[in-house]
C-alpha positions as CSV (number, residue, x, y, z in Angstrom):
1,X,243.9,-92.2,33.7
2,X,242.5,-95.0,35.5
3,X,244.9,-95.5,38.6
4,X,246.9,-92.9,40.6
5,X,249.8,-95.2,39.8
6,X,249.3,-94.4,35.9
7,X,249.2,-90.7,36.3
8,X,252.1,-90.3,38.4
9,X,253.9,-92.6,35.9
10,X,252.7,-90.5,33.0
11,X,253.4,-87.1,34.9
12,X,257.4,-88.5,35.4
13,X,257.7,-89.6,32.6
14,X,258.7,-86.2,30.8
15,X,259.5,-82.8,32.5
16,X,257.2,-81.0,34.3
17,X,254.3,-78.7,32.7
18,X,253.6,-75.5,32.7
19,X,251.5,-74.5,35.7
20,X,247.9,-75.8,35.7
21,X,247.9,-77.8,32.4
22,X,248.0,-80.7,33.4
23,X,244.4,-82.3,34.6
24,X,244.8,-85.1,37.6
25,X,241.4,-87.2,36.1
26,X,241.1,-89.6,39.3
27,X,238.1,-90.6,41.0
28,X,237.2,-89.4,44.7
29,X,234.4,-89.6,47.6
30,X,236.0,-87.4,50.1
31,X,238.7,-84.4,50.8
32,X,241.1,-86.9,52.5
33,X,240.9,-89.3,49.8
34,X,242.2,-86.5,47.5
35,X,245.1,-85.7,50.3
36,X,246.1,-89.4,49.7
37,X,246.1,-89.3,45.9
38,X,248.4,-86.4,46.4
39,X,250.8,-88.7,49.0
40,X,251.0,-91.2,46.5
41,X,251.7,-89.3,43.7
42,X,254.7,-87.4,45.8
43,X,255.7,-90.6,46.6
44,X,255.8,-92.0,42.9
45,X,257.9,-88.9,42.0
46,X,260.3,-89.5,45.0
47,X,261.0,-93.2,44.0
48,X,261.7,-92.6,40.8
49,X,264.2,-90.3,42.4
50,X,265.8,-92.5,45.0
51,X,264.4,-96.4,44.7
52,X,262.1,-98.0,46.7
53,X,263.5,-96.9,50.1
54,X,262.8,-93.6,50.4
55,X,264.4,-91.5,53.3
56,X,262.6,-88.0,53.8
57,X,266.0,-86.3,55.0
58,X,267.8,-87.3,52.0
59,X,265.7,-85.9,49.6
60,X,267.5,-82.6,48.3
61,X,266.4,-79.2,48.0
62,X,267.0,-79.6,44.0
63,X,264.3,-82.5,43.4
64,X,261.7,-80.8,46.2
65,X,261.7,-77.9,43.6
66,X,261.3,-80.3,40.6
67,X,258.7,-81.6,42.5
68,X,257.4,-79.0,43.4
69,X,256.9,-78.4,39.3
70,X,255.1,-81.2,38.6
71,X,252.8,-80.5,41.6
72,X,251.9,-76.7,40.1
73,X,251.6,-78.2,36.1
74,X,248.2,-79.5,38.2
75,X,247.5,-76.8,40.2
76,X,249.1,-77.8,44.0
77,X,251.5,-77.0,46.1
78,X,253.9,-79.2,48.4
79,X,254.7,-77.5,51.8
80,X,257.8,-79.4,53.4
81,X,258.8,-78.6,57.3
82,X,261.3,-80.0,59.1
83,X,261.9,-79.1,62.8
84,X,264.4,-80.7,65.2
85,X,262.9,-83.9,66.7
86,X,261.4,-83.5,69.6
87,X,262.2,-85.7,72.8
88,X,258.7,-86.3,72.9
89,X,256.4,-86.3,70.8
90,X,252.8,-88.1,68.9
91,X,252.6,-88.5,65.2
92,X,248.9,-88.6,64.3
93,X,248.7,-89.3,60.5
94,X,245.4,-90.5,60.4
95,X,244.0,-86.8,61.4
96,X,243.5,-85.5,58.4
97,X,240.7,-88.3,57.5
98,X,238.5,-85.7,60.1
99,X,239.8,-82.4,58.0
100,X,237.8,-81.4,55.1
101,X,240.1,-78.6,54.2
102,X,243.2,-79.8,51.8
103,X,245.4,-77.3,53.5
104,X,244.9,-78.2,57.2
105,X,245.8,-82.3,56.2
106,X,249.1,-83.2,57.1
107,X,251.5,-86.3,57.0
108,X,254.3,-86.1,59.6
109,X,257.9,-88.4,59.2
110,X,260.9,-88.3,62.2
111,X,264.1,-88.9,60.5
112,X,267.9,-88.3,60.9
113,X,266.5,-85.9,63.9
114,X,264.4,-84.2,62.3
115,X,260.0,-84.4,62.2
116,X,259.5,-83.5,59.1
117,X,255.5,-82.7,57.8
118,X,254.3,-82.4,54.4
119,X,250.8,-80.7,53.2
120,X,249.3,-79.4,50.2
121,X,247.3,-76.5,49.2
122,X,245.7,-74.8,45.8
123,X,249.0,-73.5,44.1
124,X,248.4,-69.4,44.1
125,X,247.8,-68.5,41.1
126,X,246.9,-71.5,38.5
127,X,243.5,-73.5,38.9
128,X,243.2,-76.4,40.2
129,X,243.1,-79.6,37.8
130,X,241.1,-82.9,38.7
């Protein structure tokens, strides 16, 4: 694949693999560059779901698991939280360029009243594919 945008569309396009079969072939210099490939391609997935506007608390517990699916057919997993909103509050979401560890990266969204925060880490149990 030559563009994050043409592996997402090729890993949508059918249902997901089994775990750690699929290989994500895109080019990177550091960790957080590979935390944003993995942004994008949630996103890709999420569009496809729900259009161009994409609202975090509407997405249902039914497509996080299919997403979840395509994620582990190339070895990650997606960890979703949400927490009540706080009254006050700082979203960083440029801290993970500083992390090197895929697993301590986040990407934080308030919504509907909740803060909800998305990371990724090696899915246990397959190998990772890139």
């Amino acid at each position: 694949m030559s563009t994050v945008e043409e592996f997402a569309a090729s890993l949508f396009r059918e249902d997901p693999k089994p775990k750690g079969t699929v290989n994500l072939d895109i080019d990177i210099n550091e960790p957080s560059e590979f935390f944003e490939v993995l942004l994008l391609i949630m996103t890709c997935g999420m569009k496809k779901w729900y259009g161009d506007r994409i609202n975090i608390a509407d997405i249902d517990l039914e497509h996080v698991a299919l997403l979840q699916r395509y994620f582990h057919s190339f070895g990650i997993q997606i960890h979703l939280d949400r927490v009540e909103e706080p009254t006050v509050y700082m979203i960083d979401n440029k801290s993970y360029l500083e992390e090197t560890d895929l697993s301590k990266m986040t990407f934080s969204v308030a919504a509907n009243g909740g803060l909800f925060t998305v990371w990724f880490s090696f899915a246990p149990g397959t190998a990772a594919h890139f």
